[in-house]
N, C-alpha and C positions, 0 to 999 in steps of 0.2 A: 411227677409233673406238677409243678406249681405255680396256683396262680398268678404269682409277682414274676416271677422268674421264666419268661417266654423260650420255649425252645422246639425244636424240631422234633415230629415224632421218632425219626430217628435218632436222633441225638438222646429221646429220653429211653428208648427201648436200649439203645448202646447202654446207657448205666447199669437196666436192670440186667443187662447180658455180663457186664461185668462184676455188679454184686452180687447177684445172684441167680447163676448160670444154671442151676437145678430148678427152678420156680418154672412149674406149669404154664405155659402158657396158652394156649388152647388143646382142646380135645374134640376132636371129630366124632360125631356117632352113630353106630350104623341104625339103620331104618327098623330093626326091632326092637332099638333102645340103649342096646348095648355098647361101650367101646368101642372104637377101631384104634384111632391112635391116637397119643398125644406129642407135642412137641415141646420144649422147656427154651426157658431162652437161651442157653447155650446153642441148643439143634437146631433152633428156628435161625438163630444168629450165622450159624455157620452154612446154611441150605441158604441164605439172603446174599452171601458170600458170594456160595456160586454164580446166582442168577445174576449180579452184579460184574462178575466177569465175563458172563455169558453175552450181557449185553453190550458191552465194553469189547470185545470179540467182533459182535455185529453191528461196531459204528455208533450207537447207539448214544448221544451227546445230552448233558445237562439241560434240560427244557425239551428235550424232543418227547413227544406220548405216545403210548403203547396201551393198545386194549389188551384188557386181561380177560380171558373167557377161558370158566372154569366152571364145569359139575365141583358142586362141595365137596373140599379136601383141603386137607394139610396144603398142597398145592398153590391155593390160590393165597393164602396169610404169605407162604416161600415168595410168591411173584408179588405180592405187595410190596413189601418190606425190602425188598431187591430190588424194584423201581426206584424208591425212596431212597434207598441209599446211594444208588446211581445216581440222583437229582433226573432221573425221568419220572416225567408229570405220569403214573397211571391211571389210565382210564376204564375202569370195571363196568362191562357190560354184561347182558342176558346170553347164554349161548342159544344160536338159535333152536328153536325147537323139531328135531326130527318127525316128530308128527304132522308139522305146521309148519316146514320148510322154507316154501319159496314166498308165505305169508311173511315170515319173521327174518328172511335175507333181506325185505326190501328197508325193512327198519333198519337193519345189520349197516346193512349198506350207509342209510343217511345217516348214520355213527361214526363210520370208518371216515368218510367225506367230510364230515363237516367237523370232523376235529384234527385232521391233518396225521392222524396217526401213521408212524412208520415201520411199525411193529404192530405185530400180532401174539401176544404169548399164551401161550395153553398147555394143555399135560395131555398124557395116553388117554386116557378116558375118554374126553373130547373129541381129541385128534381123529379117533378110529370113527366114531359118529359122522368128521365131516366128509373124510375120503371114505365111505360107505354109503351111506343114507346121503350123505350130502354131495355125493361124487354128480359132475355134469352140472350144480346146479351155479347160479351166477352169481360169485363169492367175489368181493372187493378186490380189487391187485394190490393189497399188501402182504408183505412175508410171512408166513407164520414161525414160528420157533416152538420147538417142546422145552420147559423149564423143567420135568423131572426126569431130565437124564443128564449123566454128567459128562461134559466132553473133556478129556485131560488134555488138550491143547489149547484152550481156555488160558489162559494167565491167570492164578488167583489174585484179583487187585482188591487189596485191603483197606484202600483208602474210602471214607463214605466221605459223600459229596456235604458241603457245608455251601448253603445258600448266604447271598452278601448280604440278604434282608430278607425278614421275614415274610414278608409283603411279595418273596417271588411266588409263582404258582407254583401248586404242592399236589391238586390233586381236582379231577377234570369227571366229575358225576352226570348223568343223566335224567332229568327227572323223568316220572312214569308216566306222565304222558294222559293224567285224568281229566286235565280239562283244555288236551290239543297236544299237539306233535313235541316228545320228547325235545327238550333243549341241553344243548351240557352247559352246567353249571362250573366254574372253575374261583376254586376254593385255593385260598395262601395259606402258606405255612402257621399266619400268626390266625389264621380264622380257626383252625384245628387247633392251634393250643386251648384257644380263648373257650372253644368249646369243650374240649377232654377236660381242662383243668376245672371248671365250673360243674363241669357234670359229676365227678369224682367227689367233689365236695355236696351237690346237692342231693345225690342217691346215695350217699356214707359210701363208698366202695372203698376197700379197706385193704387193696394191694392182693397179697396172698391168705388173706380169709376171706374173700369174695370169690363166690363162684356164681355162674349166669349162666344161663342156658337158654339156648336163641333158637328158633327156625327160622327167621327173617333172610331174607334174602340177603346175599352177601354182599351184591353188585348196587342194593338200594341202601339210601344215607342211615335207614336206620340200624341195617345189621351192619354194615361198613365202618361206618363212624362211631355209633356207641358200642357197640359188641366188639367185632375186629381192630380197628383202633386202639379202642377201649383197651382191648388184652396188651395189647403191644406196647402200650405207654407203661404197663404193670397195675394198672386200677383192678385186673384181676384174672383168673383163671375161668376161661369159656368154655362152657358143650356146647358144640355146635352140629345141629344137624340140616336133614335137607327139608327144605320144605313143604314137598311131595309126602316126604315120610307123614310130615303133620295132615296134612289133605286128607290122607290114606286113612290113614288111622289117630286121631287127634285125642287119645289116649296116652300115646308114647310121648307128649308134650309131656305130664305130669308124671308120666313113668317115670322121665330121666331127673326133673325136680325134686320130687320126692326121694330117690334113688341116690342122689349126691348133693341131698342138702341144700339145694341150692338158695341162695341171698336174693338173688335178681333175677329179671324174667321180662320180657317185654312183647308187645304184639299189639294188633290192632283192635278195634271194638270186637269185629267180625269173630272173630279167635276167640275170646272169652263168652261170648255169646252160644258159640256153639261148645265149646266144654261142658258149661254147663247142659247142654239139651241133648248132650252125646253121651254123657254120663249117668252113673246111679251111685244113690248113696251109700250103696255096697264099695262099689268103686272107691269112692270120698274118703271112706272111712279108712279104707287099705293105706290111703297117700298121707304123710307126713311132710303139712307144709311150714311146719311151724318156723322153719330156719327164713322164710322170705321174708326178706326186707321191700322190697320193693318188687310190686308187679305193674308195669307201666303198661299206662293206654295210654297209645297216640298214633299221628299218619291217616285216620279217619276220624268224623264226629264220632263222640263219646254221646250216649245213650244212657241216661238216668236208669233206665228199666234196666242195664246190662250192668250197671253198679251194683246196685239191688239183689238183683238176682245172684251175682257171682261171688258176692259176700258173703249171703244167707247159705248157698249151696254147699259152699268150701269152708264154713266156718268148722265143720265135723271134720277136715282134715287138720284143723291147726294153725290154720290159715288167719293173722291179725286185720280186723275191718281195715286198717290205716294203712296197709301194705299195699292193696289199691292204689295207683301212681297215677293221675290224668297228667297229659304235657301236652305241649302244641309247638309244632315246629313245621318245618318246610326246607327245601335241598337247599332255596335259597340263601338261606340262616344258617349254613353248618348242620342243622337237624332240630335244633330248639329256641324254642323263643319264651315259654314258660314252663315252672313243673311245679308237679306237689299239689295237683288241686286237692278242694277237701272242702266247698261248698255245692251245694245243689241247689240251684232259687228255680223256684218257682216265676211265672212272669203271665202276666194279663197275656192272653195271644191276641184278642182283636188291638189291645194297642200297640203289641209286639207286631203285628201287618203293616202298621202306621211310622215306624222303626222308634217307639217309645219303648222304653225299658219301666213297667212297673210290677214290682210285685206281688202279690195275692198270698194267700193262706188258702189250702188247699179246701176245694166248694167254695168260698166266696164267691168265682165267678163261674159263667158258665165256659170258658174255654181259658183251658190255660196248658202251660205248657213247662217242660223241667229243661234246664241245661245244667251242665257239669262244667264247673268250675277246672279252668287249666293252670292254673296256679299265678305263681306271683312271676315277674322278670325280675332274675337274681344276677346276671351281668353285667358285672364291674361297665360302664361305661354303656349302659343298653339302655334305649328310649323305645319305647312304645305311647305311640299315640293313637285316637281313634277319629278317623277322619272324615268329612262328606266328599265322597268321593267324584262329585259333580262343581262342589267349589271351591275343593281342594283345600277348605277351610276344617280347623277341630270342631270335632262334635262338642256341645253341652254335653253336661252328665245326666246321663238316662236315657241317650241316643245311641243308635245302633250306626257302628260306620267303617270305614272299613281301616283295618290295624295295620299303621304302619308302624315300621322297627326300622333304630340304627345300632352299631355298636359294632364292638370286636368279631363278632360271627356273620358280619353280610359280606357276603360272599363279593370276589373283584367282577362278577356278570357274567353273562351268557355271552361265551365262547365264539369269539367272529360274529357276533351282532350288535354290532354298535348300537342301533335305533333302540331295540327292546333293551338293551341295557339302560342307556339313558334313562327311557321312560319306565322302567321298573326299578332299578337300583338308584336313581336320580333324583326322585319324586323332591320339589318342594312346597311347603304350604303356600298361597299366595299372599300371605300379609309375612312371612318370615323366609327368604330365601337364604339364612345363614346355613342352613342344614340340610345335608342330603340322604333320603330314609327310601328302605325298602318296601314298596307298595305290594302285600302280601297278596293280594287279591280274594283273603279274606274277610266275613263279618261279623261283626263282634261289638263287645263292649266291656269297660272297667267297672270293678264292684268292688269296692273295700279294696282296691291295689290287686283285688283276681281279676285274670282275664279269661270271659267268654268267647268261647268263639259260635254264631249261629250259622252259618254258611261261606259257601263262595258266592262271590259277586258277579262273575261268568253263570253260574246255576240259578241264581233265585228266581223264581217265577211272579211275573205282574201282570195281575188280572184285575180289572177295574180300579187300575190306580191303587193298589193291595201288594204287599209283598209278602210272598209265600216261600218257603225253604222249604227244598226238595226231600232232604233227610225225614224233615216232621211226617209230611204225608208219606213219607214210603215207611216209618214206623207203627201210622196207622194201617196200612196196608197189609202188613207182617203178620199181624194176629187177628186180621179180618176173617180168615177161613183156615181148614183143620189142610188144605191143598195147597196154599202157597207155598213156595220155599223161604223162608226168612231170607236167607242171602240173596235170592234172587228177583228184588223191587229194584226198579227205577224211574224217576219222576223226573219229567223234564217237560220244557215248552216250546214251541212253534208259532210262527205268528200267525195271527192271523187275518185274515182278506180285508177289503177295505171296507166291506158292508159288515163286518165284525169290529165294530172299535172300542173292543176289551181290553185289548194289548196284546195279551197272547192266549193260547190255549195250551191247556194240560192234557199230557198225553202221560199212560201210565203202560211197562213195559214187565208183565209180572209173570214169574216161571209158577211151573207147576209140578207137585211133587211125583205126580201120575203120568207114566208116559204115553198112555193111550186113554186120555178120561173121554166121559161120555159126553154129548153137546151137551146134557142137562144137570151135570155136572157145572162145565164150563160155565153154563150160561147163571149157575148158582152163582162160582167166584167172581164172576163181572157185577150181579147184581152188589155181592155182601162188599168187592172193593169200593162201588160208588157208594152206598149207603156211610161204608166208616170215613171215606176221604169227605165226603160232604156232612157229615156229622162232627168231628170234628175240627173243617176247615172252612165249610160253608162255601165249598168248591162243586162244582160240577166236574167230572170227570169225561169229556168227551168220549176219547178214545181209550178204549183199552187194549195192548195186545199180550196174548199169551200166549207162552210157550215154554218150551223144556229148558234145562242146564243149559248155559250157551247163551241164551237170548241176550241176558244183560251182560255187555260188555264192562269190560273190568283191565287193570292193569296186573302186570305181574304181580304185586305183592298185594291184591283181591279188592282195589278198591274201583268204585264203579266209575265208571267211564261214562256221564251220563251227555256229554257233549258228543261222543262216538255211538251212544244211543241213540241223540236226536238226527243226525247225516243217516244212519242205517234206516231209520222212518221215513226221513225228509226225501231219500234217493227212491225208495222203494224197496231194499233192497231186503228186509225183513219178509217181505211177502210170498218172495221164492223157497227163504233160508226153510230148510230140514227143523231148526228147532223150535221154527213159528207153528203155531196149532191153530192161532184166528185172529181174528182184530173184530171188536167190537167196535162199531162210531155211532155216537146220537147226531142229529142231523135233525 
């Protein structure tokens, strides 16, 4: 797939199926590390066959979509690529979860609804989950279909669909929903080029001497698009496992890397953070990482201290400092908007409050703070700019504003919403209406051509005219006591009354790693959170509540939900919940 030369992922998966119908194309792996199957593009081509007649059978017309809801497997790549070559737009969603039932039908549901889907495709695995565990419960009126079975009255129809322009819809995502109610994002043909072919070039993947191995979600843009995707264009050969496997056991990550050499790797902060703190150097020393080219962080803030640390930890497996990957992207963009970071600046924090960007040498001042550079925008045709988001005017240089982007990867909008499309994919500056740019709803800032990013602009907290990011204070929070759970801080704000006119208040939502501590216990981690969040941020800390696993809400693929934190505060609704233990308020 190349740059110049725009074409359909079908279309490029077709060549590799006919150059080179034995090339790997993904590998599934079971939950202790090992193999289950793999598929080559001849197998994968010809199971794409099927599901293309399958749908072609049941009606199934060029632009029509179809959820795909699939446990990890060979499965869900067959019903990709089977969509795709039908010209049905699919739409990869979470299957609901049988533990969490009629919680995750109700999301199910405003997925099925609000993308007109007329199909439902899934495999045995699934299937048995819903008419079991999910029998009775109140499941969307659309059809389901099983893709891994073959019906011989099927017609095999060999012809794949060929769109009149690249520009028709290709492919219909959902974002995760971190800061408000899931949207589907609907992605063209030429936005998936514009991103496979760029990425291919910015991470070296090198066809059939790349191998990657991913636990990312399949249904989310990052294991979708660069991983999944990624294989089928031939950028390379994937392990793929399940996610849960990693949760379980976040060992079997590095098992399988080590295990099959792998070139690429990717995951969030969250993930390398805990590698390291789940590991020993005995471990380290076993794994063999020297074949990685690239380990990318992105999908959450990237964390100086999780650079740091995951360098020094792995340098005894082999592991190159430079193999470390920061990017920044969003569903919006296809998945990327920068990569390749490789600066860490330091920055004054009290004028980083003030959204000045200066700065410091480490001790010069008394507060300051590290961000991790997301690299450079390497997109033939891609603008990034850094904006005030109140006068819709460019920042100066050494202001913080919020990053909008145009180019080949912004996506054609959010799916049947006209209004938010407009006002997010539309955005124009007010002194330049020639251009129209995606308002990321992130914040950030340019350095030497790197892009920062410090926050979202939905999240930042402002207390006396001061802006605060959530992230920072929840990283002081993390190593304030030996009881907190690093994954589980979240910081967010509340306004407050009219006899309070601060702006707002800080409310802090932090697990514990003790499922029965003592109040004097408890009342140690309230004391040593306010101490580090006001030590470092010159914050007061009102409230605090704490509680077990669970408390901080989060998205499927672990990132927090710190908007769906504030409504569970705001309702009350934390007060009842099983994994609250107490709230703390100064008053």
């Amino acid at each position: 797939m190349g740059i110049d030369s725009p074409e359909t992922v079908a279309a490029a998966f077709d060549r590799v199926r006919r150059e080179r119908p034995d090339q790997p194309i993904v590998t599934y792996v079971k939950d202790d590390g090992t193999d289950d199957a793999t598929l080559t593009a001849g197998q994968l081509g010809d199971q794409a066959d099927r599901v293309l007649a399958e749908l072609a059978a049941r009606g199934l017309q060029a632009g029509d979509r179809a959820l795909l809801v699939y446990l990890p497997s060979p499965d869900f790549a067959i019903a990709l690529l089977g969509c795709l070559a039908a010209g049905v737009v699919p739409v990869p969603v979470a299957p609901p979860n049988p533990f969490t039932m009629r919680h995750d039908l109700e999301a199910f549901g405003a997925v099925a609804a609000s993308s007109g889907a007329r199909a439902v495709l899934t495999h045995g695995a699934y299937d048995r989950i819903r008419t079991t565990v999910g029998a009775g419960q109140a499941w969307p009126s659309v059809p389901w279909y099983r893709t891994d079975r073959d019906r011989p009255e099927a017609e095999r129809e060999t012809s794949w669909h060929q769109p009149s322009t690249l520009d028709e819809p290709a492919l219909l995502t959902y974002t995760s929903g971190s800061t408000g109610s899931p949207r589907g994002v609907l992605l063209s043909h030429r936005n998936l080029h514009a991103e496979l072919a760029q990425n291919r070039v910015d991470t070296d993947l090198r066809g059939p001497d790349t191998r990657a191995v991913s636990w990312l979600p399949h249904f989310h843009d990052q294991g979708l698009i660069s991983m999944t995707l990624g294989a089928l264009v031939g950028s390379g050969h994937v392990y793929m496992m399940s996610p849960l496997a990693f949760l379980h056991r976040p060992t079997v990550w590095f098992d399988v890397l080590s295990r099959v050499g792998a070139t690429h790797t990717a995951a969030p902060n969250f993930a390398y953070d805990l590698i390291v703190r789940k590991t020993t150097e005995q471990q380290r020393a076993a794994w063999d990482l020297s074949a990685l080219r690239v380990a990318m962080c992105a999908a959450e803030p990237i964390r100086a201290s999780t650079v740091d640390a995951f360098v020094k930890a792995f340098a005894v497996s082999g592991l190159a400092p430079h193999a470390f990957y920061p990017a920044y992207g969003l569903a919006e963009h296809t998945g990327s908007i920068s990569m390749g970071g490789r600066q860490v600046l330091r920055v004054d924090r009290d004028a980083l409050d003030g959204n000045w960007v200066v700065p410091v040498a480490e001790g010069s001042v008394a507060r300051s703070a590290r961000y991790v550079g997301c690299g450079a925008v390497t997109k033939p045709g891609a603008t990034v700019l850094i904006v005030n988001p109140e006068t819709r005017l460019p920042c100066a240089p050494s202001r913080v504003g919020e990053i909008w982007v145009d180019g080949p990867s912004k996506a054609l909008g959010y799916y049947g919403l006209q209004a938010e499309t407009q006002a997010t994919f539309r955005a124009a500056l007010a002194d330049d209406e020639s251009a129209e740019y995606l308002r990321t709803g992130d914040l950030g800032f340019l350095r030497e051509g790197e892009l920062f990013v410090t926050g979202r602009l939905k999240d930042l907290i402002i207390v006396h005219g001061l802006n605060h990011y959530p992230q920072d204070i929840e990283d002081s929070v993390r190593g304030c006591h030996a009881a907190v759970r690093a994954g589980g801080v979240a910081a967010f704000a509340v306004t407050t009354g009219e006899d309070e006119p601060t702006g707002e208040r800080l409310v802090l939502f932090v697990e514990l790693r003790q499922r029965r501590p003592s109040e004097a216990l408890a009342d140690e981690v309230v004391r040593a959170v306010r101490r580090a969040v006001y030590g470092d941020h010159r914050l007061a800390v009102p409230t605090v509540v704490l509680g077990l696993s669970g408390l901080v809400r989060k998205t499927t693929s672990g990132k927090v939900r710190r908007q769906a934190c504030r409504e569970a505060y705001e309702s009350g609704l934390v007060h009842g919940e099983l994994t609250t233990i107490g709230v703390s308020m100064l008053h």
